[in-house]
N, C-alpha and C positions, 0 to 999 in steps of 0.2 A: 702259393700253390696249395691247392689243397690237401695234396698228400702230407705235405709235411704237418698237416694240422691236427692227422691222424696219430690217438698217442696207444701204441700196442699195450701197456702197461698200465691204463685205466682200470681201477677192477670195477667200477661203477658204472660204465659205461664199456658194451663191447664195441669189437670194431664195425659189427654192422650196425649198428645204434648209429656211433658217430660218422658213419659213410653215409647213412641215410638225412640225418643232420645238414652234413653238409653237403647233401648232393651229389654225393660223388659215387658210383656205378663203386660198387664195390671188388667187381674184376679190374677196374680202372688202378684200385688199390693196391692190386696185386701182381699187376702188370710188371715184368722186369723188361725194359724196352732192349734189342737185339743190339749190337752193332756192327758196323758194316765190315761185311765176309774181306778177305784176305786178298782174292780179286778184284772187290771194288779197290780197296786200298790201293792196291799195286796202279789200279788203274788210274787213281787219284793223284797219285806219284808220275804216271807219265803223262797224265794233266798239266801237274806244275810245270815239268822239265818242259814241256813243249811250250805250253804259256807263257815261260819267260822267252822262247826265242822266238815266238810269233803271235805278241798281245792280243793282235789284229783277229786271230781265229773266232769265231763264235760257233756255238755247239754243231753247225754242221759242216763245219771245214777239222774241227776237234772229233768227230764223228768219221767221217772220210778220212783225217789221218790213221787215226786206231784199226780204222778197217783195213788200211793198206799196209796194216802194221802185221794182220793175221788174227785180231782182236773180234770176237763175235758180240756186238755194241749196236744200239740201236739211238737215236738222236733223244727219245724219253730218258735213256739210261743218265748219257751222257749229261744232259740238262741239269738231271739231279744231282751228279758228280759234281759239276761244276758250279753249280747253285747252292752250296748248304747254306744252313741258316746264318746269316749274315756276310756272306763272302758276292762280291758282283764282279771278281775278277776286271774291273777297271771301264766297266760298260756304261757309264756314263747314264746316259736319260735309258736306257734299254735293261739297266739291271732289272 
């Protein structure tokens, strides 16, 4: 990763010197990425609990639960929820 190749501590080089070196956007350097709000969490959590008693669901049966649950969710939402990086929830050739 690029960033980590960034050394704030060079006195020879600054850090846009070395951003530039390496190509790298130097708001890209300074970027703290967000993590997901306390809502999606929760919603993440009633993901799971419901994914293990109904494997079978795929985002728009998991979609139409939450909504009949009172949950204001859209099938993009849900997707993402259910998709992070490296998870396929057991989807076989469709992850």
């Amino acid at each position: 990763m690029k960033r980590a190749m960034v050394d704030r501590d060079n006195a020879a080089l600054s850090i846009s010197s070395q951003c530039r070196v390496l190509s790298l956007p130097r708001s890209s350097f300074y970027y703290k990425r967000k993590g997901e709000s306390a809502y999606n969490l929760e919603l993440m959590t009633l993901l799971d609990k419901q994914f293990m008693e109904t494997p079978f669901y795929g985002v728009r049966q998991m979609t139409w639960h939450l909504k009949a649950q009172g949950h204001k969710v859209n099938k993009k939402r849900i997707r993402r929820l259910m998709h992070p990086k490296g998870t396929s929830y057991g989807r076989g050739l469709w992850a």
